[in-house]
N, CA, C and O atoms as a GROMACS GRO file, in nm:
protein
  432
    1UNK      N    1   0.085  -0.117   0.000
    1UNK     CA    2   0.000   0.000   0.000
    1UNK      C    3   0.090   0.123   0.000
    1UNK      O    4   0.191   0.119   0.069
    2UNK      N    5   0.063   0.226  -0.068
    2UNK     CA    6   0.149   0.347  -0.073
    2UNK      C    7   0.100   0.456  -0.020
    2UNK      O    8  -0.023   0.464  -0.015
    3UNK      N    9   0.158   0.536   0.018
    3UNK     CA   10   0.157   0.641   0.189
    3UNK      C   11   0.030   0.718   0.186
    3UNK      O   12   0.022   0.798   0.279
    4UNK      N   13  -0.110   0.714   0.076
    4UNK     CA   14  -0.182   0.773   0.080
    4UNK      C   15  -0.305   0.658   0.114
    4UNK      O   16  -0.420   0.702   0.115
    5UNK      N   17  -0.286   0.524   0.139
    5UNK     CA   18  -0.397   0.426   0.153
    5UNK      C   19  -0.393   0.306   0.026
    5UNK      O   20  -0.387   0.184   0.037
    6UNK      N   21  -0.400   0.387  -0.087
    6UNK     CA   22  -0.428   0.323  -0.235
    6UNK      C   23  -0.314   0.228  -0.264
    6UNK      O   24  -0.193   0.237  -0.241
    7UNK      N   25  -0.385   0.134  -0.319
    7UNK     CA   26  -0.276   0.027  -0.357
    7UNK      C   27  -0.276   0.011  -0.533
    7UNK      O   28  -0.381  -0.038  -0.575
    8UNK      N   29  -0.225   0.028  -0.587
    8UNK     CA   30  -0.243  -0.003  -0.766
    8UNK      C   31  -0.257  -0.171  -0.744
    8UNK      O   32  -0.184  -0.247  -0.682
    9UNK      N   33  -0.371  -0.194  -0.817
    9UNK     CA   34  -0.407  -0.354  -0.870
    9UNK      C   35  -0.363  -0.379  -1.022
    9UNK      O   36  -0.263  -0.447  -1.046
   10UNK      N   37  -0.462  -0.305  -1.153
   10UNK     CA   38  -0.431  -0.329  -1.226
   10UNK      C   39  -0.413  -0.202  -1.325
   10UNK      O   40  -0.371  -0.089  -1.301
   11UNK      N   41  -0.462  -0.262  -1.451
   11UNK     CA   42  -0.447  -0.120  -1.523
   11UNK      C   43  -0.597  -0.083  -1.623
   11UNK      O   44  -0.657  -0.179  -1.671
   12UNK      N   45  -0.625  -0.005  -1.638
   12UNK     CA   46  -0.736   0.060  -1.697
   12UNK      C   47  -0.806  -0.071  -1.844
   12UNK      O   48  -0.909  -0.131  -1.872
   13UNK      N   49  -0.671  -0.053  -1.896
   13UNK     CA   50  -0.647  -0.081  -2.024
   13UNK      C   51  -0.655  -0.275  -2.090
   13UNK      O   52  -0.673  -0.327  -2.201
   14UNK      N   53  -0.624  -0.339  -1.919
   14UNK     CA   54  -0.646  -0.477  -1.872
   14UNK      C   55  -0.807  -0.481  -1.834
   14UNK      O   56  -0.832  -0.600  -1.816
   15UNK      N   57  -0.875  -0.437  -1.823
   15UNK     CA   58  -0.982  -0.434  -1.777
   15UNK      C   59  -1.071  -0.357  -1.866
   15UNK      O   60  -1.065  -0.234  -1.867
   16UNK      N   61  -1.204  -0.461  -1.985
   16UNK     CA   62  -1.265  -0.365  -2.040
   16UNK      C   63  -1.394  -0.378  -1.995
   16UNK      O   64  -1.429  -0.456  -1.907
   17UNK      N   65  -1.472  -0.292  -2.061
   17UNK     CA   66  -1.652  -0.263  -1.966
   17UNK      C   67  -1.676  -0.415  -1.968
   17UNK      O   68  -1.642  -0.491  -2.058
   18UNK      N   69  -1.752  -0.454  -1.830
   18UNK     CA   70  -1.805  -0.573  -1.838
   18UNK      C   71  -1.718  -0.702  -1.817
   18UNK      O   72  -1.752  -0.820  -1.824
   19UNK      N   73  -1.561  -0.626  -1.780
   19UNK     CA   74  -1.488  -0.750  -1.728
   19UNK      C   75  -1.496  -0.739  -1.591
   19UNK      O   76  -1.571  -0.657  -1.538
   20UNK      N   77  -1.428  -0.811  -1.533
   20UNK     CA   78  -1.388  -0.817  -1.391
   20UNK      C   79  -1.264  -0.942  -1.324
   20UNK      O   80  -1.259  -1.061  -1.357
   21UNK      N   81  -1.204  -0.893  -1.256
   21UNK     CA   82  -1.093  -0.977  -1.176
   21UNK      C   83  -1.110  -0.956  -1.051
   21UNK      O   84  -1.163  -0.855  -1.006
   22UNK      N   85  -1.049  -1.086  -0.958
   22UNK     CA   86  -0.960  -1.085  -0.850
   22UNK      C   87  -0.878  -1.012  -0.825
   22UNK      O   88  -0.818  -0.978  -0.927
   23UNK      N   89  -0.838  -0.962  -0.728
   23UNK     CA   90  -0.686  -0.906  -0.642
   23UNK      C   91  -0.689  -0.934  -0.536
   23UNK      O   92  -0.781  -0.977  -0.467
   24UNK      N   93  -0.569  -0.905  -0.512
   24UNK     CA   94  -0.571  -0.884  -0.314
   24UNK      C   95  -0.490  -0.753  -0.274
   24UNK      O   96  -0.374  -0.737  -0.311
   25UNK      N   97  -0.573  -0.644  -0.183
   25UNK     CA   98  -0.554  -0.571  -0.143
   25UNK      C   99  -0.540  -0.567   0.000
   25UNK      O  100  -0.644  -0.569   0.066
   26UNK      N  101  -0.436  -0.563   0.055
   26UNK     CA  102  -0.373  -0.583   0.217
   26UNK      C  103  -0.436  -0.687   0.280
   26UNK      O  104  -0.500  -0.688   0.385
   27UNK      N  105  -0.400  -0.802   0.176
   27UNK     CA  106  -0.476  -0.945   0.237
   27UNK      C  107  -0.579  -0.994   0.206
   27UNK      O  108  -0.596  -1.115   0.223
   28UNK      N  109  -0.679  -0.913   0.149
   28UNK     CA  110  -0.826  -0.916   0.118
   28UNK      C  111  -0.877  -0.996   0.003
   28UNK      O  112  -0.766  -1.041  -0.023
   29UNK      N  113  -0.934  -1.038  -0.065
   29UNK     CA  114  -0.999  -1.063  -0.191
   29UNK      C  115  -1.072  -0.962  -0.215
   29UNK      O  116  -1.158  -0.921  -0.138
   30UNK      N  117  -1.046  -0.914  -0.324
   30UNK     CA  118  -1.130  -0.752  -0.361
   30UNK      C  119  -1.159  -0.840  -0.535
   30UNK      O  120  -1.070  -0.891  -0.602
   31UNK      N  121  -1.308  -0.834  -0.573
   31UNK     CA  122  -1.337  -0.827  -0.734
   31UNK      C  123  -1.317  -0.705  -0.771
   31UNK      O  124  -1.360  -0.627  -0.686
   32UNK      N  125  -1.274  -0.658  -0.855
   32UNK     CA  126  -1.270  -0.517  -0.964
   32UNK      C  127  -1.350  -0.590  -1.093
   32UNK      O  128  -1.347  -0.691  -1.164
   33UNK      N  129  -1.426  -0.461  -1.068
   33UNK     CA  130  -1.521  -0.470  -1.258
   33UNK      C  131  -1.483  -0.354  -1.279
   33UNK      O  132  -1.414  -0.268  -1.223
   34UNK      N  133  -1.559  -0.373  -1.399
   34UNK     CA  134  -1.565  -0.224  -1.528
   34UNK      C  135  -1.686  -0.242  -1.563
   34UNK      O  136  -1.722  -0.341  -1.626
   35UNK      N  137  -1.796  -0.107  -1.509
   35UNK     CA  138  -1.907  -0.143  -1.553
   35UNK      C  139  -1.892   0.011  -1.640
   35UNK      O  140  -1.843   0.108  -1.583
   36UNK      N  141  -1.932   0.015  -1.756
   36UNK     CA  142  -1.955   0.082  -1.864
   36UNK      C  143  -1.870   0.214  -1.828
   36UNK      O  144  -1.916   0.328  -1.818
   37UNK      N  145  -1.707   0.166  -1.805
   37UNK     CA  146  -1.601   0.213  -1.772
   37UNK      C  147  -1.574   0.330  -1.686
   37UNK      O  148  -1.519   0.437  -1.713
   38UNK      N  149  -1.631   0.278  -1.563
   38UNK     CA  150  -1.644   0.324  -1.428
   38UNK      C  151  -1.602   0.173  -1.358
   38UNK      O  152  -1.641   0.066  -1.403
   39UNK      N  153  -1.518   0.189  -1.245
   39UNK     CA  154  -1.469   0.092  -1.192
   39UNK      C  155  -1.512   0.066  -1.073
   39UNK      O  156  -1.539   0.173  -1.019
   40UNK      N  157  -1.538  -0.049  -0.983
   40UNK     CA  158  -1.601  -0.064  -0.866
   40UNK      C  159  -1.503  -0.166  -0.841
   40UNK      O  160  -1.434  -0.225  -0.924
   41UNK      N  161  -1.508  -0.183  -0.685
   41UNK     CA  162  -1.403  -0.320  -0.615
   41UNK      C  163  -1.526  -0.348  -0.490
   41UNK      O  164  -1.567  -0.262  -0.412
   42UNK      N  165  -1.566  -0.471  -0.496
   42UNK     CA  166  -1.653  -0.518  -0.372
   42UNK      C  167  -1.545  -0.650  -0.324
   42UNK      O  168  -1.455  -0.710  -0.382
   43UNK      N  169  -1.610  -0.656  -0.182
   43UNK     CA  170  -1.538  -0.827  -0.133
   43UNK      C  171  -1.575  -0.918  -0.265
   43UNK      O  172  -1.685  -0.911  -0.320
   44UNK      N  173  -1.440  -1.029  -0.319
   44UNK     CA  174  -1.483  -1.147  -0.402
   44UNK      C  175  -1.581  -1.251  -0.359
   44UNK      O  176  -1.665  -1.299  -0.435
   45UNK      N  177  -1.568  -1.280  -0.243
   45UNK     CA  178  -1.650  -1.345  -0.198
   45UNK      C  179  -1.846  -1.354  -0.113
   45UNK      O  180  -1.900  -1.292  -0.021
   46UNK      N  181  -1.888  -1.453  -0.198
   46UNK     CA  182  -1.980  -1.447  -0.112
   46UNK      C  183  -2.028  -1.461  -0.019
   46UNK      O  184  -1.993  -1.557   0.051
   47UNK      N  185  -2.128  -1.373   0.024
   47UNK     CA  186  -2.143  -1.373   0.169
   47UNK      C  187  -2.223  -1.520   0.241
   47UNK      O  188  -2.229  -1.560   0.357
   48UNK      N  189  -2.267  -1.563   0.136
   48UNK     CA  190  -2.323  -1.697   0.139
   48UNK      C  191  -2.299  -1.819   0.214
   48UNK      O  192  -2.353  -1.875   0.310
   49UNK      N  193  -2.190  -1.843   0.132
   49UNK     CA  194  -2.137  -1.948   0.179
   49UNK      C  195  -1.939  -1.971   0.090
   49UNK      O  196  -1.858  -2.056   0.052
   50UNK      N  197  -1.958  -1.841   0.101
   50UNK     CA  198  -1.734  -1.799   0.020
   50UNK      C  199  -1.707  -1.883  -0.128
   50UNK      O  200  -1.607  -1.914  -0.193
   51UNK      N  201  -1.862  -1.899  -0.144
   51UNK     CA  202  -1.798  -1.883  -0.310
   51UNK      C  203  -1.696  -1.799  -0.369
   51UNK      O  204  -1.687  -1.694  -0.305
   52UNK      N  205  -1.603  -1.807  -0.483
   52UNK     CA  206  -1.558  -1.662  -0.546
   52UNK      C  207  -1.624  -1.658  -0.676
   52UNK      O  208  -1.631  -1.736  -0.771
   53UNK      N  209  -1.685  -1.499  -0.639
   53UNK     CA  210  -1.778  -1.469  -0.751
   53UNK      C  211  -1.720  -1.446  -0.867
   53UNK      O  212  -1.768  -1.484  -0.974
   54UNK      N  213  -1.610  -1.379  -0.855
   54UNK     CA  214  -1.536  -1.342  -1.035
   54UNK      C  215  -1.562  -1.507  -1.086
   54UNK      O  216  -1.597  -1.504  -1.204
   55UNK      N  217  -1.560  -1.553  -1.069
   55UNK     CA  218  -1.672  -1.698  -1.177
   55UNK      C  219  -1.787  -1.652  -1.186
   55UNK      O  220  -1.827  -1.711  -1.286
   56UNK      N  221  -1.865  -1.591  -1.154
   56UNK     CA  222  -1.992  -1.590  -1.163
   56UNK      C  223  -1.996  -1.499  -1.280
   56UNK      O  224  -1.908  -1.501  -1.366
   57UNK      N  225  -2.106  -1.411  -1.284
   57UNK     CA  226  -2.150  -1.283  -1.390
   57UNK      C  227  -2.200  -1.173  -1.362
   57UNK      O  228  -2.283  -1.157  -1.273
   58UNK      N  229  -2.149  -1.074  -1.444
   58UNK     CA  230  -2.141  -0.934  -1.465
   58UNK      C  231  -2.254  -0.872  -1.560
   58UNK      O  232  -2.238  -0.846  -1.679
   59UNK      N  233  -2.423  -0.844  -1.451
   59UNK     CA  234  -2.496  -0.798  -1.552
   59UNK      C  235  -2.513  -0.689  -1.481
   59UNK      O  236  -2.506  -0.688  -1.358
   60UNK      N  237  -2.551  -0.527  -1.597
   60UNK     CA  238  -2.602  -0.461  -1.536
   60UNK      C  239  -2.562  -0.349  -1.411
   60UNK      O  240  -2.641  -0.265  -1.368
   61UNK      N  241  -2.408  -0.370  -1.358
   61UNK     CA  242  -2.369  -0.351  -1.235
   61UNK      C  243  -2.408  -0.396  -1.136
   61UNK      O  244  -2.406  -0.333  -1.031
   62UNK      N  245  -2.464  -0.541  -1.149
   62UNK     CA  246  -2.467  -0.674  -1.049
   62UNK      C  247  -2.364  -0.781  -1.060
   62UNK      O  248  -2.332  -0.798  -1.178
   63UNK      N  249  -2.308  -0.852  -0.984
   63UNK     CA  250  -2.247  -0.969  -1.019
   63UNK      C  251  -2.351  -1.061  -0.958
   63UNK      O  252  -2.419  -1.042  -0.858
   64UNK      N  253  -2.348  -1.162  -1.038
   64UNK     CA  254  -2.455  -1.342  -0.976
   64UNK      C  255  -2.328  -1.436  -0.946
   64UNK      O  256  -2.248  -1.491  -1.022
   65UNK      N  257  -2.342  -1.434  -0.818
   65UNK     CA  258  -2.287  -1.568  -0.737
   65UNK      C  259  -2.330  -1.649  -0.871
   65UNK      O  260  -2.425  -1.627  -0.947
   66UNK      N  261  -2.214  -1.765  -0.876
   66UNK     CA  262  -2.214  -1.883  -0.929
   66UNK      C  263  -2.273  -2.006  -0.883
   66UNK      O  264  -2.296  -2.106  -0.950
   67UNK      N  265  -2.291  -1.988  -0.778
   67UNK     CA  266  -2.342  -2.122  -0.714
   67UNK      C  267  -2.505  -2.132  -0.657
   67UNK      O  268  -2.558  -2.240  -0.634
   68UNK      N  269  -2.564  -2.022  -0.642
   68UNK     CA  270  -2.695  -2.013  -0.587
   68UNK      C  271  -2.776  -1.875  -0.663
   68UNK      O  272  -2.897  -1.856  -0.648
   69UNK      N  273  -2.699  -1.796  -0.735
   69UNK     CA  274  -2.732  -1.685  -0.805
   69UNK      C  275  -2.779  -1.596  -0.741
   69UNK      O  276  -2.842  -1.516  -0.810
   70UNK      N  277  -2.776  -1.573  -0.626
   70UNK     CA  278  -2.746  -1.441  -0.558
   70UNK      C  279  -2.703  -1.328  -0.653
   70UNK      O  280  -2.612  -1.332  -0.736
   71UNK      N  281  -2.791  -1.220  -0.625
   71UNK     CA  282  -2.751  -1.092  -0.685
   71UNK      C  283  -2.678  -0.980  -0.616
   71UNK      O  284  -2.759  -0.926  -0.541
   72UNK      N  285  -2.543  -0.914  -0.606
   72UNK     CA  286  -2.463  -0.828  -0.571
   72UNK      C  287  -2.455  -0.692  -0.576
   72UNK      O  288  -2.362  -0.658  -0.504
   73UNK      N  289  -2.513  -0.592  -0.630
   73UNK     CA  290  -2.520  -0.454  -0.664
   73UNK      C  291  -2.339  -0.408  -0.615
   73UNK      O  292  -2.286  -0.424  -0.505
   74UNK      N  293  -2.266  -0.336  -0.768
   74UNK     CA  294  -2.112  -0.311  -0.761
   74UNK      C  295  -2.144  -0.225  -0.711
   74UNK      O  296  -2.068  -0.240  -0.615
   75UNK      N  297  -2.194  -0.138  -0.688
   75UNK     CA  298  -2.244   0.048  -0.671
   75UNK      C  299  -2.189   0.044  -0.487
   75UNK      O  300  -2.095   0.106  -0.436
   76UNK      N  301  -2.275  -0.042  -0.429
   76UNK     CA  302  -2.294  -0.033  -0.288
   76UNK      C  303  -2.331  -0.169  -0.203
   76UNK      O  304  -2.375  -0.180  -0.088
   77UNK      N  305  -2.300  -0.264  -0.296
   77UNK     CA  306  -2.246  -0.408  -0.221
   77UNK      C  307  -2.363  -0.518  -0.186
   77UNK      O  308  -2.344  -0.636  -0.155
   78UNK      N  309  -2.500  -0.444  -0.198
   78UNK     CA  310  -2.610  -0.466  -0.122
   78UNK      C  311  -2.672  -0.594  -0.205
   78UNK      O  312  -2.684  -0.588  -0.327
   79UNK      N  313  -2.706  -0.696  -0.139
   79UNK     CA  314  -2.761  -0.803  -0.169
   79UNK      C  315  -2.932  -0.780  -0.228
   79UNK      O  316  -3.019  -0.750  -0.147
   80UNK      N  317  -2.965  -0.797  -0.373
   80UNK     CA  318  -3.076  -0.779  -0.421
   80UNK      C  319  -3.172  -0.892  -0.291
   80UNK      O  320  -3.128  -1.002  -0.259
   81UNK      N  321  -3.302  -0.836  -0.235
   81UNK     CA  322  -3.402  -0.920  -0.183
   81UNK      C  323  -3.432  -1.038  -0.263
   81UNK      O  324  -3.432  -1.058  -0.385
   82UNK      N  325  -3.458  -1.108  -0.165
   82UNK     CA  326  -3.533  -1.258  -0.216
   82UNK      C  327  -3.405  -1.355  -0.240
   82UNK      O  328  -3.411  -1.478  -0.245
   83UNK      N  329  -3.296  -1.282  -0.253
   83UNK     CA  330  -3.136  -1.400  -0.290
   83UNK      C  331  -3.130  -1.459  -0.145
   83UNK      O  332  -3.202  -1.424  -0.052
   84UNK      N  333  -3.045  -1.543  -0.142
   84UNK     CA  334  -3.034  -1.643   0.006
   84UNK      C  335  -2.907  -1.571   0.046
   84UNK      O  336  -2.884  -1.612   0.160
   85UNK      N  337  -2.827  -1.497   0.016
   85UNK     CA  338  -2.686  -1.425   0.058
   85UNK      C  339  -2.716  -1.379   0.190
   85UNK      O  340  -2.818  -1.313   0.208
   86UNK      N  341  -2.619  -1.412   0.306
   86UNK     CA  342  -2.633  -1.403   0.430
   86UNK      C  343  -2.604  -1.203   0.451
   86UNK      O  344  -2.677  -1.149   0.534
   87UNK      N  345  -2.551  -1.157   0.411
   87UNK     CA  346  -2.483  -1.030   0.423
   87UNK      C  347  -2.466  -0.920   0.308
   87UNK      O  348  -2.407  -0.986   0.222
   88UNK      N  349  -2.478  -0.820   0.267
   88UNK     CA  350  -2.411  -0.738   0.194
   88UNK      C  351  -2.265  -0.716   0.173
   88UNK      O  352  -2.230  -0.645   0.267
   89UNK      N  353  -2.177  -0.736   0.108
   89UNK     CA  354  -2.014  -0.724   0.034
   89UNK      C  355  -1.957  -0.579   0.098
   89UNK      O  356  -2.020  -0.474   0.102
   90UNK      N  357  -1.862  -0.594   0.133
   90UNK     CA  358  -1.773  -0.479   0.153
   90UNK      C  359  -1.763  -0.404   0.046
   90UNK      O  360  -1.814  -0.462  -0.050
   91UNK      N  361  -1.700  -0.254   0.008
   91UNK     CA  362  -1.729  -0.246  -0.079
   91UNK      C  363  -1.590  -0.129  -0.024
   91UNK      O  364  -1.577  -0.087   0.090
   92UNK      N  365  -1.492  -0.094  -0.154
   92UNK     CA  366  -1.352  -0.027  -0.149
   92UNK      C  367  -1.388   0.076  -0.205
   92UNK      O  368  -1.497   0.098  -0.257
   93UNK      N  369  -1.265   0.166  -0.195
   93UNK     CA  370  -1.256   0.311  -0.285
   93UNK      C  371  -1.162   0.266  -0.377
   93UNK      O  372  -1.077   0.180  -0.355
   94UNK      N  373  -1.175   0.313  -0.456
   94UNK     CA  374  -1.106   0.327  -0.597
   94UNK      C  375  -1.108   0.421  -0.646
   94UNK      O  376  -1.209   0.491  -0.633
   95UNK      N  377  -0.998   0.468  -0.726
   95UNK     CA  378  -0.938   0.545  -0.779
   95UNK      C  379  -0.860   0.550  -0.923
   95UNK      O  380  -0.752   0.492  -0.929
   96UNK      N  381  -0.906   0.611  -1.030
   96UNK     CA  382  -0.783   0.551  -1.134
   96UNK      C  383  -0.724   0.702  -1.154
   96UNK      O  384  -0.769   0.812  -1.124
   97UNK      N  385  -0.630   0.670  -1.201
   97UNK     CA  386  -0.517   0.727  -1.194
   97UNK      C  387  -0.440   0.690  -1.350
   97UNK      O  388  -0.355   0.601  -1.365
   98UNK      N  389  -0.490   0.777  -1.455
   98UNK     CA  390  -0.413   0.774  -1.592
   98UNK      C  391  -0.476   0.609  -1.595
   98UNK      O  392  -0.591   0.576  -1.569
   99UNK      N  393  -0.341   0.505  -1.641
   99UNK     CA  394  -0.400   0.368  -1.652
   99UNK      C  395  -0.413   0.272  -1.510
   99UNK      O  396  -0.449   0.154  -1.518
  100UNK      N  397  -0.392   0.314  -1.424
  100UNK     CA  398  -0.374   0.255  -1.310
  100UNK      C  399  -0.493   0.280  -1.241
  100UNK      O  400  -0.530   0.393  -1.208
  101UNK      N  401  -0.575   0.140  -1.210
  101UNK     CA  402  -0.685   0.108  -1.101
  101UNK      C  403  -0.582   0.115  -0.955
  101UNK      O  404  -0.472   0.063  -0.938
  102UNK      N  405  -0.664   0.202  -0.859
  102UNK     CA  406  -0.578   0.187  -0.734
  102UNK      C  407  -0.731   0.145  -0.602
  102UNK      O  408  -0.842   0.198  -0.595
  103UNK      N  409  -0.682   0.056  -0.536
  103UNK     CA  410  -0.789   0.036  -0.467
  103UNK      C  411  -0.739   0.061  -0.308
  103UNK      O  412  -0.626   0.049  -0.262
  104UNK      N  413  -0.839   0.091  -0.254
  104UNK     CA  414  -0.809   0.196  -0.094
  104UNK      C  415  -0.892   0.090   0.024
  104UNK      O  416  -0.930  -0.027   0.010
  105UNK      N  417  -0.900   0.160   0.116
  105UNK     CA  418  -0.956   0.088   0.211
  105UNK      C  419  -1.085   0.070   0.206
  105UNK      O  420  -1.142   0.132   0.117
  106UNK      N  421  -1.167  -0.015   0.294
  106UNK     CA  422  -1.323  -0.046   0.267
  106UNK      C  423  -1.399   0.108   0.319
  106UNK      O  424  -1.363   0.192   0.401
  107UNK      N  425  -1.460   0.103   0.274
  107UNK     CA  426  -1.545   0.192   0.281
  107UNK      C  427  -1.660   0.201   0.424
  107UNK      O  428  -1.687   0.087   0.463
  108UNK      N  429  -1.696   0.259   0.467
  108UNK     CA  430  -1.776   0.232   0.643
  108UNK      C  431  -1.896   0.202   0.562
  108UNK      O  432  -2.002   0.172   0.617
   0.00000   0.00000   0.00000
């Protein structure tokens, strides 16, 4: 992590609308998407039962758990009603920076 919080993951240019990856940010599993090239980082995992969702899918600025289809909202982490997901996702700051995704601490 570098002296302002932010950690660089990847790069702008690795990541197009509608993708998404893994990282780890100070230990963490963080997904990064690109939703219609605006970037979001939530916890990878579900709150479910720790699936990792970067298997799953990217509609809409939702990701669907792979295993029970739980719906995710990237915006603000929040578990769509009626899904079986025990919890709402952490959800990071991000920052890009020229080509560089930088991801920060969780958000309260």
């Amino acid at each position: 992590m570098d002296l302002d919080g932010f950690t660089k993951v990847a790069q702008v240019s690795s990541l197009s609308p509608g993708e998404m990856v893994a990282v780890e940010v100070e230990g963490d599993s963080v997904l990064i998407a690109n939703v219609s090239g605006e970037v979001y980082a939530v916890s990878e995992s579900c709150t479910h039962n720790g699936v990792s969702l970067v298997e799953g899918s990217l509609t809409d600025g939702f990701v669907e758990c792979p295993l029970h289809t739980s719906l995710f909202s990237l915006y603000d982490g929040k578990v769509e009603p009626g899904y079986p997901a025990a919890e709402d996702l952490r959800t990071y700051k991000v920052r890009v920076e020229g080509n560089d995704i930088l991801v920060g601490p969780p958000n309260q």
